[in-house]
PyMOL Python script that loads the backbone (N, CA, C, O; Angstrom):
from pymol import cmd

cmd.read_pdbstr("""\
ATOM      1  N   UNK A   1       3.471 -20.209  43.931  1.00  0.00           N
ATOM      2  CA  UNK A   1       3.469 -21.577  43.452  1.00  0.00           C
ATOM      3  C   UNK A   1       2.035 -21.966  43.096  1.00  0.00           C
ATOM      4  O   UNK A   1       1.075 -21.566  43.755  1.00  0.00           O
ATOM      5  N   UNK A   2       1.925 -22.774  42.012  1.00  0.00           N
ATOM      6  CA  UNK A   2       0.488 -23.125  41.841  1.00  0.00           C
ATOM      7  C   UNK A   2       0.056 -23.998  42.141  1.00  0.00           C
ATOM      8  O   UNK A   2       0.884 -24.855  42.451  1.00  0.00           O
ATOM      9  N   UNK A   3      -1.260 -24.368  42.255  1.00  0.00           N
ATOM     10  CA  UNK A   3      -2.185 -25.184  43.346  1.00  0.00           C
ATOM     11  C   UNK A   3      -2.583 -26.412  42.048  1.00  0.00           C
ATOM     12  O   UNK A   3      -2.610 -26.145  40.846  1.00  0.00           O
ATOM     13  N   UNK A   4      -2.812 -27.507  42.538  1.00  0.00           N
ATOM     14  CA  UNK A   4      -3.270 -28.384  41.121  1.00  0.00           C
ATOM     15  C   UNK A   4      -4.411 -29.435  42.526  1.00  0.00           C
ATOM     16  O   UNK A   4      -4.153 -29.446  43.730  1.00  0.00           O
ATOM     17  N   UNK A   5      -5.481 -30.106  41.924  1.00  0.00           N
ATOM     18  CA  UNK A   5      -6.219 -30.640  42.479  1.00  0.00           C
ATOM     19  C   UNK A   5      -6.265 -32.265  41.280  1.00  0.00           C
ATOM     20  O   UNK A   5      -6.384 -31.890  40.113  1.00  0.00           O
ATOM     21  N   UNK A   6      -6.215 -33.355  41.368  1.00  0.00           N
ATOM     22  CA  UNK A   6      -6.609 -34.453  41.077  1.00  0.00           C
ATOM     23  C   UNK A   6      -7.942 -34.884  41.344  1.00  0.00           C
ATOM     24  O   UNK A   6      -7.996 -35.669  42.291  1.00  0.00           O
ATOM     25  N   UNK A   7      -9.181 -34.582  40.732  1.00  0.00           N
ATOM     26  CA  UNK A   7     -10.572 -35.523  41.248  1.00  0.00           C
ATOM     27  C   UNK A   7     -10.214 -36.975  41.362  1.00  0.00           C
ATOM     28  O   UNK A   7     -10.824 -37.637  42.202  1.00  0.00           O
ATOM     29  N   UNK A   8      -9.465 -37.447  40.753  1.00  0.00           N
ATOM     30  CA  UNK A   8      -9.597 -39.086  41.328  1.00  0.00           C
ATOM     31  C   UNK A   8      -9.067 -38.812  43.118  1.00  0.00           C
ATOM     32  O   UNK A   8      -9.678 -39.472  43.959  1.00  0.00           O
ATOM     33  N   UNK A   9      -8.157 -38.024  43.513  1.00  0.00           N
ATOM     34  CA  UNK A   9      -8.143 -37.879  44.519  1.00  0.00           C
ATOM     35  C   UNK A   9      -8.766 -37.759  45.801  1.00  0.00           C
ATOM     36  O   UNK A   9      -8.431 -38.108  46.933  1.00  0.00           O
ATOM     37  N   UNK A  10     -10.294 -36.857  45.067  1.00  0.00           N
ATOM     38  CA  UNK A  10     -11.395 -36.679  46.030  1.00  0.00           C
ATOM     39  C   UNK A  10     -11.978 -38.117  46.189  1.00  0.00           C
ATOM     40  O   UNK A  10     -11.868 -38.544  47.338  1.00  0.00           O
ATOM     41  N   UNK A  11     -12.516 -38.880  45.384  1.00  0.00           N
ATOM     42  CA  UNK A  11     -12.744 -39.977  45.231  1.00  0.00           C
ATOM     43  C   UNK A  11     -13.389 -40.374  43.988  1.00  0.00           C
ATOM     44  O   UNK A  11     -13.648 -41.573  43.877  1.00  0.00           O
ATOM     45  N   UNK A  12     -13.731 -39.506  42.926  1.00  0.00           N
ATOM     46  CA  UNK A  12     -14.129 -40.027  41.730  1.00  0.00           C
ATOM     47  C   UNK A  12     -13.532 -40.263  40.731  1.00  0.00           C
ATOM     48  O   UNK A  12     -12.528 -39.641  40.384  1.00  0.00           O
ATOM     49  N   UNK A  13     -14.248 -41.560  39.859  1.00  0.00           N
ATOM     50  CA  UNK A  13     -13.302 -42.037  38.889  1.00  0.00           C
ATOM     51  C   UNK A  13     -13.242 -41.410  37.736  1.00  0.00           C
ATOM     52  O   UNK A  13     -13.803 -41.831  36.725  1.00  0.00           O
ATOM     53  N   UNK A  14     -12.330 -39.997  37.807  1.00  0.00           N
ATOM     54  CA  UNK A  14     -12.379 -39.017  36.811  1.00  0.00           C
ATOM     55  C   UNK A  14     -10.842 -38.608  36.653  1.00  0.00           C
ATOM     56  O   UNK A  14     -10.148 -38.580  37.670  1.00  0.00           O
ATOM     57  N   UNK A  15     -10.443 -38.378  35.756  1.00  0.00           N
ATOM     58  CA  UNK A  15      -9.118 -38.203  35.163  1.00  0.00           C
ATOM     59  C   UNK A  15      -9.496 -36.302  35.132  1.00  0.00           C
ATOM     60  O   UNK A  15      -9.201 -35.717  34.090  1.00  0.00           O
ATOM     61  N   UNK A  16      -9.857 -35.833  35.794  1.00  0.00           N
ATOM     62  CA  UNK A  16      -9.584 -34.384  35.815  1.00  0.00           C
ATOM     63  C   UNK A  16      -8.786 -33.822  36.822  1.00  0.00           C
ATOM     64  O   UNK A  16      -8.772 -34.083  38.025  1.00  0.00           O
ATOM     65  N   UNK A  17      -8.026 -32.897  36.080  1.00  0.00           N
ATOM     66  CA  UNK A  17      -7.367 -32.166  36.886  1.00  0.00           C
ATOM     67  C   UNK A  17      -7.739 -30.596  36.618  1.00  0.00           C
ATOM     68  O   UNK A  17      -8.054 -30.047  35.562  1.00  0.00           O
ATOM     69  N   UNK A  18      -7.557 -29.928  38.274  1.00  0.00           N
ATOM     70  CA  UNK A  18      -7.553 -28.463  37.962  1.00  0.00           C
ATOM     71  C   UNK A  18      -6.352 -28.045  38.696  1.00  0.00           C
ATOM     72  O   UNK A  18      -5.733 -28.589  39.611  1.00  0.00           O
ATOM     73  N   UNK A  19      -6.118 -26.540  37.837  1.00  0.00           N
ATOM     74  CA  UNK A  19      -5.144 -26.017  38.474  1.00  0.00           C
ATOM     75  C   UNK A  19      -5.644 -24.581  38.729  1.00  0.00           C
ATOM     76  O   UNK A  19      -6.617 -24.037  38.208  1.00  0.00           O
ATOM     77  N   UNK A  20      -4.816 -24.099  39.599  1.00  0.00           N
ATOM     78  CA  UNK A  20      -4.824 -22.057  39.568  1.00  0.00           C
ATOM     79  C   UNK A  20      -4.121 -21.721  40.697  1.00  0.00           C
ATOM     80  O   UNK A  20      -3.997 -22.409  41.711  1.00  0.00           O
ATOM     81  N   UNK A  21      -3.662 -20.622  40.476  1.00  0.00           N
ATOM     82  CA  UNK A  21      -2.733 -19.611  41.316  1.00  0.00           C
ATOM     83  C   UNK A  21      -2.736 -19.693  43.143  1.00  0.00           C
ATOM     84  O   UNK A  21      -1.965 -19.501  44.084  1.00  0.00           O
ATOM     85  N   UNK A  22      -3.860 -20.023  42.933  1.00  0.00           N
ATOM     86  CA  UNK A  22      -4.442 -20.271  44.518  1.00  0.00           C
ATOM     87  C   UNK A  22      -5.467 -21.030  44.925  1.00  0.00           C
ATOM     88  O   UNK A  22      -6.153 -21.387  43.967  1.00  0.00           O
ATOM     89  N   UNK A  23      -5.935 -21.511  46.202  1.00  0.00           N
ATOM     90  CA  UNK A  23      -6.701 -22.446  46.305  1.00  0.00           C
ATOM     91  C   UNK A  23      -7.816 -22.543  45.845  1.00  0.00           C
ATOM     92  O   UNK A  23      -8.437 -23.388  45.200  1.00  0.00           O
ATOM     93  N   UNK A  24      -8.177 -20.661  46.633  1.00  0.00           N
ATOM     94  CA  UNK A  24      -9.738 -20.277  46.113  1.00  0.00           C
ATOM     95  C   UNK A  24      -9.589 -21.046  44.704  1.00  0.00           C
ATOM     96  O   UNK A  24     -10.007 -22.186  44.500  1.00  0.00           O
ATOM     97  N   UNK A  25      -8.981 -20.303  43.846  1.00  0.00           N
ATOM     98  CA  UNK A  25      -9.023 -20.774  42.355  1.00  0.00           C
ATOM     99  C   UNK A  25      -9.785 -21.512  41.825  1.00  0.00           C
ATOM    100  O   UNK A  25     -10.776 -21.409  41.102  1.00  0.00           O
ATOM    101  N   UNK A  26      -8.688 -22.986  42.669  1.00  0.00           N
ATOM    102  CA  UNK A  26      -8.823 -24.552  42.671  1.00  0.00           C
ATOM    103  C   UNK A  26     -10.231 -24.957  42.533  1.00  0.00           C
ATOM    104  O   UNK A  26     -10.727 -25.544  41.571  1.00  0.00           O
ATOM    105  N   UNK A  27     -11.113 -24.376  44.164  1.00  0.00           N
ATOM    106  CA  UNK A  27     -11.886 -24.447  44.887  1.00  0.00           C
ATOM    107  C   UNK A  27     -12.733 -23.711  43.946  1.00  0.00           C
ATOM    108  O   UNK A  27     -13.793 -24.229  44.298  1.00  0.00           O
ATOM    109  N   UNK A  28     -13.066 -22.920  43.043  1.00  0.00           N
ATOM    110  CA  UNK A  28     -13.888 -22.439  42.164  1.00  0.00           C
ATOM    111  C   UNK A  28     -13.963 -22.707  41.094  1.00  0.00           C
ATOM    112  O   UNK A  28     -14.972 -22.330  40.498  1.00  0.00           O
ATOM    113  N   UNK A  29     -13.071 -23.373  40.463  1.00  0.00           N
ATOM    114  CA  UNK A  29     -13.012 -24.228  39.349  1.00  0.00           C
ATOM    115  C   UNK A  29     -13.318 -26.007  39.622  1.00  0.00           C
ATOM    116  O   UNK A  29     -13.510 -26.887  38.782  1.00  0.00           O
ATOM    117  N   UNK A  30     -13.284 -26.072  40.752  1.00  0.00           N
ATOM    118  CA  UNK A  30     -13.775 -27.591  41.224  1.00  0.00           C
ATOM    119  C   UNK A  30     -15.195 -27.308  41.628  1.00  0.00           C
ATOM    120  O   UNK A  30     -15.916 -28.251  41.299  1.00  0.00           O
ATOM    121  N   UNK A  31     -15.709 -26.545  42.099  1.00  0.00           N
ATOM    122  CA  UNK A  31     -17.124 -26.379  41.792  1.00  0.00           C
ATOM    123  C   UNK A  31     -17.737 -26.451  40.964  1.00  0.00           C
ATOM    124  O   UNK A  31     -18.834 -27.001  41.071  1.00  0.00           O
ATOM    125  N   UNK A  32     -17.294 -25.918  39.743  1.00  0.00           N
ATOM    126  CA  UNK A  32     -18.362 -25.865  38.655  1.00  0.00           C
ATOM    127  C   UNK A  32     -17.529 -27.324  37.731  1.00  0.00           C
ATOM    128  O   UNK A  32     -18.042 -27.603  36.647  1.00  0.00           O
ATOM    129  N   UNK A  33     -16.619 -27.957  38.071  1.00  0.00           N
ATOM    130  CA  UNK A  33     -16.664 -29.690  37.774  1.00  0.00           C
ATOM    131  C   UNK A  33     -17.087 -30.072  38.325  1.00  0.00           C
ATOM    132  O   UNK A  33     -17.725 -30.904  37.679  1.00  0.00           O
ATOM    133  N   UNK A  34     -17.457 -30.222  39.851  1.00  0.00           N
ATOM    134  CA  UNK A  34     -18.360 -31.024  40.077  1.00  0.00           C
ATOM    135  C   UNK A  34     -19.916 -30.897  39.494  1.00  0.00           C
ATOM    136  O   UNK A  34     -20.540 -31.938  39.293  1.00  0.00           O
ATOM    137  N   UNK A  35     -20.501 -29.670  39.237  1.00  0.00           N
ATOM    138  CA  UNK A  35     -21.662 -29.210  38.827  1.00  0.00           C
ATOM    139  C   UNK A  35     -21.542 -30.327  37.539  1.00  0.00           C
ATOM    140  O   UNK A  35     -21.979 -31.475  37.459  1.00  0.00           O
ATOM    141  N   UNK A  36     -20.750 -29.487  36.547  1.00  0.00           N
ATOM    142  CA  UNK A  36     -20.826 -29.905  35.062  1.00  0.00           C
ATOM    143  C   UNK A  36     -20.552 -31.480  34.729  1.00  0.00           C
ATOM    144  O   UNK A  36     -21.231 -31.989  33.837  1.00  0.00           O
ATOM    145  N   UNK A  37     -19.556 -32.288  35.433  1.00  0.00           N
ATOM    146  CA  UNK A  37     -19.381 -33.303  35.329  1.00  0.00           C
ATOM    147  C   UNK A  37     -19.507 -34.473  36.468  1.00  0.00           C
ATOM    148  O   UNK A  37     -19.204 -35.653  36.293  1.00  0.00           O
ATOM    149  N   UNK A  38     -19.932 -33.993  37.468  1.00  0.00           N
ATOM    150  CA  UNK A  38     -20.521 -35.234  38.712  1.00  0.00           C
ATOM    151  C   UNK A  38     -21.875 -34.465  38.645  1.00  0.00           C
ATOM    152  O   UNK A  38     -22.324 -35.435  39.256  1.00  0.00           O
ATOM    153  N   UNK A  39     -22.778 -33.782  38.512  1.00  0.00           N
ATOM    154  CA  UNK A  39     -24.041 -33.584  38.305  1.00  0.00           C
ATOM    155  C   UNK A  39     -24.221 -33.005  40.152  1.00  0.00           C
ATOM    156  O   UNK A  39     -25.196 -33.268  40.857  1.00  0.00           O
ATOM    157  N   UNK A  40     -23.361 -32.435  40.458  1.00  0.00           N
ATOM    158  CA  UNK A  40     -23.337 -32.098  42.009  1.00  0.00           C
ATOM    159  C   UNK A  40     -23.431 -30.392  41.953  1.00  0.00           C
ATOM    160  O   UNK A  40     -22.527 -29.596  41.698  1.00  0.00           O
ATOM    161  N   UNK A  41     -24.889 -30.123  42.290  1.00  0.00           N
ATOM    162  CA  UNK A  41     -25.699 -28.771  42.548  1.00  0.00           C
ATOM    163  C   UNK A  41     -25.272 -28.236  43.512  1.00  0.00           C
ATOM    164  O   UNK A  41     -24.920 -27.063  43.382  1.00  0.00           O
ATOM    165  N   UNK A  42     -25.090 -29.168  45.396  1.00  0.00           N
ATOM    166  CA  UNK A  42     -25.041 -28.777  46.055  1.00  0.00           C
ATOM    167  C   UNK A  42     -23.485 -29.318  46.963  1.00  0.00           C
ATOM    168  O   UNK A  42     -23.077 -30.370  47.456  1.00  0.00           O
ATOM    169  N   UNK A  43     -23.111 -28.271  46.852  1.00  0.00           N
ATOM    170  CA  UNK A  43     -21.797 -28.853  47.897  1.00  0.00           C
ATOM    171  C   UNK A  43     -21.349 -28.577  49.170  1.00  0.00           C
ATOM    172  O   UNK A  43     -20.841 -27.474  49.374  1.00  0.00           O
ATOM    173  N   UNK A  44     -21.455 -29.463  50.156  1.00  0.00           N
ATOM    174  CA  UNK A  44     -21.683 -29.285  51.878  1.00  0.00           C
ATOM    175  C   UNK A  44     -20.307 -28.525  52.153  1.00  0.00           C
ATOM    176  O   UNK A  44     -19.382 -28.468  51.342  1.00  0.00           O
ATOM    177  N   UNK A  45     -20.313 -28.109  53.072  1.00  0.00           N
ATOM    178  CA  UNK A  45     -18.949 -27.431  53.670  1.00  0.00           C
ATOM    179  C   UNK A  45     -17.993 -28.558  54.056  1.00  0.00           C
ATOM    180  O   UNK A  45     -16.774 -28.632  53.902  1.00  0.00           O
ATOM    181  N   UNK A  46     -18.915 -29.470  54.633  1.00  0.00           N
ATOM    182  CA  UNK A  46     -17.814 -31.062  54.726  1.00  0.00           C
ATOM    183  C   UNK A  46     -17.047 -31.408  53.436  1.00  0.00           C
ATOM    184  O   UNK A  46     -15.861 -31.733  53.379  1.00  0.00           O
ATOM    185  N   UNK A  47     -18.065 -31.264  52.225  1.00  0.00           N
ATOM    186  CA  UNK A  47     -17.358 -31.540  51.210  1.00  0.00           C
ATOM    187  C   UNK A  47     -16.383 -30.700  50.977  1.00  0.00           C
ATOM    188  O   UNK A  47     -15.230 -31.114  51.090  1.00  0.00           O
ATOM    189  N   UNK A  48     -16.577 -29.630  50.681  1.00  0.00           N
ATOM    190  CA  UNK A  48     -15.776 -28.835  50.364  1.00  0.00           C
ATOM    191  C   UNK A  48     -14.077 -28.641  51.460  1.00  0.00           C
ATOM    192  O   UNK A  48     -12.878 -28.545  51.199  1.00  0.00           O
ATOM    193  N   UNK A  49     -14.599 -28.656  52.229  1.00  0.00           N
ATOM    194  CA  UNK A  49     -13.241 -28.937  53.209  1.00  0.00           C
ATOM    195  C   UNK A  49     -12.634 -30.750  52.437  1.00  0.00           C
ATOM    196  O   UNK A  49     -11.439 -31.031  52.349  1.00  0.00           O
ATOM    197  N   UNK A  50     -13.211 -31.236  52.208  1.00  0.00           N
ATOM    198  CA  UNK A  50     -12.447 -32.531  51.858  1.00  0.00           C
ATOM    199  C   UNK A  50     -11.535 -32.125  50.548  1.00  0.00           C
ATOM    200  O   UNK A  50     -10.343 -32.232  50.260  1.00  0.00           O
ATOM    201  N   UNK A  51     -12.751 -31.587  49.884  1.00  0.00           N
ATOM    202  CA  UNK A  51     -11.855 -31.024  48.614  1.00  0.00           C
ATOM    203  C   UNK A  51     -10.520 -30.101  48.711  1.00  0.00           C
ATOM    204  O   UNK A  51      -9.516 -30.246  48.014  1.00  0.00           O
ATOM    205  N   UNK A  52     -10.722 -29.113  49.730  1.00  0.00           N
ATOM    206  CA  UNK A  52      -9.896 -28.479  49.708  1.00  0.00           C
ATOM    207  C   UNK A  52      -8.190 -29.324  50.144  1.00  0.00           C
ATOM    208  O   UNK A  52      -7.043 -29.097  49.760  1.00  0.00           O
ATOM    209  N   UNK A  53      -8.635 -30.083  50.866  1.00  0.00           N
ATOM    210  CA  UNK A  53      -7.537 -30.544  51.703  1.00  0.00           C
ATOM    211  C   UNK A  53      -6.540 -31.665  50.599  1.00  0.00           C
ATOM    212  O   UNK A  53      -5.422 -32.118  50.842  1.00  0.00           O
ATOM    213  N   UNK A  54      -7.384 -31.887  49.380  1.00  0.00           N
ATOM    214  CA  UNK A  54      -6.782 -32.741  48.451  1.00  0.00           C
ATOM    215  C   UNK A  54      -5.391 -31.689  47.368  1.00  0.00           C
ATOM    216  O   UNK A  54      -4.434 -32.010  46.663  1.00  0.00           O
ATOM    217  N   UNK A  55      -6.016 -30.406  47.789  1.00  0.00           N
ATOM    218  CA  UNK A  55      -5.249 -29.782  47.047  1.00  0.00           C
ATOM    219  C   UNK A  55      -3.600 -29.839  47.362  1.00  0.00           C
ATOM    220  O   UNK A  55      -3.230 -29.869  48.536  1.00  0.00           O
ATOM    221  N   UNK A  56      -2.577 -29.853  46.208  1.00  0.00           N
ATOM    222  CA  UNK A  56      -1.657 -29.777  46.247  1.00  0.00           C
ATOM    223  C   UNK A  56      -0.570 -28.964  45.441  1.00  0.00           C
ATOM    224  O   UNK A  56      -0.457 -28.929  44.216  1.00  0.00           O
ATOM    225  N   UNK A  57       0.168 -28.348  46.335  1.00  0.00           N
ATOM    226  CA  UNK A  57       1.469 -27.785  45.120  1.00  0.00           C
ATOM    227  C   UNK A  57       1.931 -28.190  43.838  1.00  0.00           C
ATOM    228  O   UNK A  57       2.613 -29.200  43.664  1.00  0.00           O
ATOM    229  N   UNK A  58       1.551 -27.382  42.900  1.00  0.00           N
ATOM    230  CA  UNK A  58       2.367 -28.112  41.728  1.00  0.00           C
ATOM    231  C   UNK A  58       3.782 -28.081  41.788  1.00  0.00           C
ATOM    232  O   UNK A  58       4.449 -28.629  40.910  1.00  0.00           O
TER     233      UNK A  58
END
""", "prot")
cmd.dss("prot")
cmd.show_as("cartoon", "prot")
cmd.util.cbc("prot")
cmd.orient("prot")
């Protein structure tokens, strides 16, 4: 089943969505949005656990 993530979910006011096969995926393609489009270099393990936990089944 595939994984889909909502950023307005994390908390920003962004209409992006990612998807992929698996979380990692998610979680590696939401990295480099946050890089490219929240200007976010560095991402804490806190964050990243927040992120992860937003993820959901498509």
């Amino acid at each position: 089943m595939a994984k889909v993530l909502h950023c307005r979910d994390v908390g920003f006011d962004c209409e992006g969505v990612i998807s992929g096969d698996t979380e990692d995926d998610v979680m590696t393609q939401a990295a480099e949005h946050a890089r490219t489009a929240h200007d976010m270099d560095d991402i804490t393990p806190e964050t990243a656990e927040q992120i992860r936990s937003k993820i959901r089944d498509e």
